[in-house]
N, C-alpha and C positions, 0 to 999 in steps of 0.2 A: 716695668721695662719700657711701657711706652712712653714713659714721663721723661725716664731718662736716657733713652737714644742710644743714638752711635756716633762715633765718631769715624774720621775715616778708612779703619783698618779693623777698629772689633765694635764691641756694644760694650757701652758705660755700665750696662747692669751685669756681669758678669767677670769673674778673674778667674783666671788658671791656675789649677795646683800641680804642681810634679815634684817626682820623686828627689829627694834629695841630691845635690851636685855632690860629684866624686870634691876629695879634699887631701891636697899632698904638699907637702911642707918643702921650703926650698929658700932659697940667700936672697937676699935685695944686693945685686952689686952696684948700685947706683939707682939713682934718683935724674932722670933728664925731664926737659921742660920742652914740648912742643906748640909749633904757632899754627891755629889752622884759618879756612877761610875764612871768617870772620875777625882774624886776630885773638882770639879766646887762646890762651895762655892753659897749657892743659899737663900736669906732673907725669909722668911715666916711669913707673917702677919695672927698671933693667933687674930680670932676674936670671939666676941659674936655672938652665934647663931642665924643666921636670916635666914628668909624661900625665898628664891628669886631662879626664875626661874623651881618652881617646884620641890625645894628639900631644907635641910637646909645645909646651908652653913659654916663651923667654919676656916678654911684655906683658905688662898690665898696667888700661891706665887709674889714677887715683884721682881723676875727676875734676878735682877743685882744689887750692890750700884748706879750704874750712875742712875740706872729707881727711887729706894730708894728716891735720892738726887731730881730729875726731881720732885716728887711728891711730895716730903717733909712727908713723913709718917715719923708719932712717935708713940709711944705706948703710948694711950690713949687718940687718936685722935678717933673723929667721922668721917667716911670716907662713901661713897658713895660705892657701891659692886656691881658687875653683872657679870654674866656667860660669856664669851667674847665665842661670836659663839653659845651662849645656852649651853654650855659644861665646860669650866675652868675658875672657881671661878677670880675674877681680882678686885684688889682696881682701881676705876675710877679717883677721886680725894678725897682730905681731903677737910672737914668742916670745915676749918680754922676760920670759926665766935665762933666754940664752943670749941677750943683748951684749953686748961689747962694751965694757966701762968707754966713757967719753965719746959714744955715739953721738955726734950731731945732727941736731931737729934741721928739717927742712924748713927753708924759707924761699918763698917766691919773689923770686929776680925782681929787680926796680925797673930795671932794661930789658928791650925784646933781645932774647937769645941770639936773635936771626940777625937785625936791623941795629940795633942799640937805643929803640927809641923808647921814649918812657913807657911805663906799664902804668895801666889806670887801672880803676877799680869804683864802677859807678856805684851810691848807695845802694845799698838795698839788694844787690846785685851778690852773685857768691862768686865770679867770675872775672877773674887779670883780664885786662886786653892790651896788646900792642895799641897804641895812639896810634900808629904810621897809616893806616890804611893799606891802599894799593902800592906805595912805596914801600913797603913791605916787601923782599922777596918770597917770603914766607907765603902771606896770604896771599899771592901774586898768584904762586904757581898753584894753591890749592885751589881759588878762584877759576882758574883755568881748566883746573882738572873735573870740577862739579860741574862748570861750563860745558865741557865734550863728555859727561859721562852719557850712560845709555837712557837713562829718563829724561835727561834736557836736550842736547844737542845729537848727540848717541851719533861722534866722530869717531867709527872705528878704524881700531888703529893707535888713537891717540892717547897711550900710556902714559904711568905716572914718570917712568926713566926719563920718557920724549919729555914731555913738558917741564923736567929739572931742567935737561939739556936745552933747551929753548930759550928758558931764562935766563939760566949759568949764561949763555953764549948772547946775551942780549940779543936774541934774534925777534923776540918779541917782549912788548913791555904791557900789555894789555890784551884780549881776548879777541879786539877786530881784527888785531895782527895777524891771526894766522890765517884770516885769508887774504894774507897778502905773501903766503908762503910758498915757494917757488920747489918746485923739485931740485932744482939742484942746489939749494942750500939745504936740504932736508939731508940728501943725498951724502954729504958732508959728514953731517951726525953720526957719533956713535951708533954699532948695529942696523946703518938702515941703508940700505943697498937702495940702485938706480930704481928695483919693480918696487920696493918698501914704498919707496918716494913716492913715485907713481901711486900705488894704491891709494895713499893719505892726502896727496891733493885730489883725487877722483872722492874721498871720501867727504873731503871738505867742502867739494861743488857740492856735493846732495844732500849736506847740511843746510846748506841755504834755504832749501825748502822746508820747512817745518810748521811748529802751528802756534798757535797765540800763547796757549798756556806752556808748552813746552819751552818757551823762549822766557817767557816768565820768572819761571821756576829757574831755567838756568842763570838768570842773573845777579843767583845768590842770594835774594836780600835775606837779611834775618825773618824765622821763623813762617819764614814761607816755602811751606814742603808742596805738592804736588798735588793735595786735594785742595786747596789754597789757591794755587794757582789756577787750575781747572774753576773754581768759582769764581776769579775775577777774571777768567776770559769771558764766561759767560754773562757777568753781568753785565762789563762793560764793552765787550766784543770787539775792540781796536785796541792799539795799546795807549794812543796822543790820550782820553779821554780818563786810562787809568792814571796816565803820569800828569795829568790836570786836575786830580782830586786832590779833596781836602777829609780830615781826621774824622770830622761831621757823617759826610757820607760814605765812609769805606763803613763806621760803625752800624750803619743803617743795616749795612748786609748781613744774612743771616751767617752765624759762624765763624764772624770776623769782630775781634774783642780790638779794647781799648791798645793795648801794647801789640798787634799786631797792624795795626792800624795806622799807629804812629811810626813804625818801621819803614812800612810802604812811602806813606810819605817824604819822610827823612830822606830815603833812598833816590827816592825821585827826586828829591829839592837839592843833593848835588849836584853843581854840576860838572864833575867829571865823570858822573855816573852816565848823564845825559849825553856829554859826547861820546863816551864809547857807543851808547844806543845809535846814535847818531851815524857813527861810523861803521857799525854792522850794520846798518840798513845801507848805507851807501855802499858798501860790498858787497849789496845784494840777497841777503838775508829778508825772508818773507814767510807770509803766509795765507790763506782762502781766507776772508773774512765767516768772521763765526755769525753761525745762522741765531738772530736773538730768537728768543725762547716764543712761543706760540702761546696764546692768550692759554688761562689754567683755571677754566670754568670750575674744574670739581677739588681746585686748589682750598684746603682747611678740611675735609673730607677724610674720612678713613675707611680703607675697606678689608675686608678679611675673605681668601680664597679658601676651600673647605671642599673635599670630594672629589670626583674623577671629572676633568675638563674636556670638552672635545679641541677645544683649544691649548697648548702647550701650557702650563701656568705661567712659565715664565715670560713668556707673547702676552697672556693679558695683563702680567703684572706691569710691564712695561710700558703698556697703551694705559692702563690709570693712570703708571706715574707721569705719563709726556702730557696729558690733561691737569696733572698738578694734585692728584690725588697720593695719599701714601699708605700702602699695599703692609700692612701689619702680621705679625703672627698667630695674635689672640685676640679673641673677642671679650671687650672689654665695655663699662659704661661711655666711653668714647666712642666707639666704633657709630659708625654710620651705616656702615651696609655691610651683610656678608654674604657673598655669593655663592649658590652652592651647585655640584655636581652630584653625577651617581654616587650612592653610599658616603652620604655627609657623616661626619663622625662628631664629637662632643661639639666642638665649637657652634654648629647648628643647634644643640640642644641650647648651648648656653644663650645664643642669639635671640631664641625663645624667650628663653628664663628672663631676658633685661628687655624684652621688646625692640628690640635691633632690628630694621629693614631688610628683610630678605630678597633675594635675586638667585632665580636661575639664569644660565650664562647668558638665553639669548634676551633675556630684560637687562639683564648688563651689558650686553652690547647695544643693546635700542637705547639706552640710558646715555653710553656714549657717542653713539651715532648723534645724537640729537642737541651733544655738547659740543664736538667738533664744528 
């Protein structure tokens, strides 16, 4: 477990099992193609309505052509459906006994659905993409929409209906646009009354204010999710100094691999990306400068807590880790130290057994006292 981590949402050394997804049989009436923010070219199996897992089901998407091709979906195939996880709709397999003489195979479009622009297909790669970019309406408005959601910008108010309508109506053609959006062109819009208006530009003033990684994260780039982001705020703590890196030193960083790396890059080295940056800071869009990180004396260290603290555990887990220390489960031939309170339980015995450094809490606070 300790060798191999977490990452940002579970731990590498563990999977979940559960009990089998419900499974209910139902039509492919069609096969549609959607574009999202990135341009990723993505098949959706339009089905008949069926009730499975607790809800009714009409959409499922089929991922990629290579997964299309694996399963053999056609429109108008009887398929097997179930919530993969209890949660997202998934074609299992087709009913190949009930298929329709002269069903036709799916093929992935040349052209975007949305724009008409060519569809690529980088090696290696299992995934279409729109060429177009931001000239894309497609990726335009999704763009927009991951923009104002609530982990990056978190514009409320600002719906996926608004941001069609925004598009649709040229009223903006990029993401600095909407703070150049006036209540009473808002006001105009489908469903949104004068207080609507009002709300969504008062909403979009306290947008402005935000913070390094959340502005990050919202400007989309490929495979940079939000714990991603939260590390290049902190290592670089401005953003001029992250969009001044090179491939070299983003890999330096712990957690950050070759192909995200070169993302970042990429992203920054347009420059239409750069002027919109450009033009959301001159709209006013900011944030505190991030505090760099405090020297991390007990930084390569491992410690293991064990027994009744008078201190919260979770208070001193957090004072090792802001020293650079990293607060483990088990005592292991790694561990460094493990600190014990009233009625230490196995992990103390075993601390013995491998000769591990032991601490009661007020030597681990003198320990850190004298690191700070």
């Amino acid at each position: 477990q300790d060798a191999l981590g977490f990452v940002a949402r579970a731990p590498r050394w563990a999977i979940a099992r559960k009990f089998p997804a419900q499974e209910r049989e139902t039509k492919v009436l069609g096969i549609d193609v959607q574009v999202g923010r990135t341009g990723a070219l993505t098949p959706v199996a339009r089905l008949e309505p069926v009730f499975v897992g607790g809800v009714t089901v009409t959409n499922a998407t089929l991922h990629n052509e290579d997964e299309v091709r694996r399963k053999d979906v056609r429109s108008g195939d009887r398929v097997i459906v179930r919530r993969a996880g209890d949660v997202i709709p998934e074609v299992v397999r087709v009913v190949t006994e009930k298929r329709n003489r002269g069903a036709a195979k799916f093929h992935m479009p040349t052209h975007c659905p949305v724009c008409d622009s060519q569809v690529t297909r980088a090696e290696g790669e299992t995934v279409a993409r729109c060429s177009a970019g931001l000239f894309c309406p497609a990726q335009r408005k999704e763009a927009i929409k991951h923009f104002a959601s609530r982990r990056a910008m978190d514009i409320e108010g600002l719906g996926d209906k608004l941001v069609e309508q925004l598009v649709e109506k040229a009223l903006i053609a990029n993401v600095s646009e909407l703070y150049h959006l006036s209540a009473d062109e808002l006001a105009g819009l489908d469903r949104m009354a004068g207080k609507s208006a009002a709300n969504l530009v008062e909403a979009l003033r306290k947008s402005r204010t935000t913070t390094l990684d959340r502005f990050v994260f919202s400007l989309g780039i490929r495979e940079v999710g939000e714990a991603t982001a939260q590390i290049l705020a902190r290592e670089f703590g401005e953003l001029e100094p992250l969009m001044a890196t090179d491939v070299e030193a983003l890999e330096a960083i712990h957690d950050i691999g070759p192909v995200v790396a070169r993302h970042i890059v990429d992203f920054f080295g347009e420059q239409h990306n750069r002027d919109v940056i450009g033009k959301l800071r001159a709209a006013g869009v900011h944030w505190p400068a991030v505090e760099k990180p405090r020297a991390q004396p007990l930084a390569g260290k491992t410690f293991v807590l064990t027994g009744t603290l008078t201190m919260p555990r979770n208070a001193l887990k957090e004072k090792l880790q802001a020293l650079g220390a990293k607060v483990s489960g088990s005592v292991s031939g790694k561990t460094d130290y493990v600190v014990v309170g009233e009625n230490p339980g196995s992990k103390h015995d075993k601390a013995l057994q491998l000769g591990v450094t032991i601490l009661d809490e007020a030597e681990c606070m003198e320990l850190m006292s004298g690191m700070s």
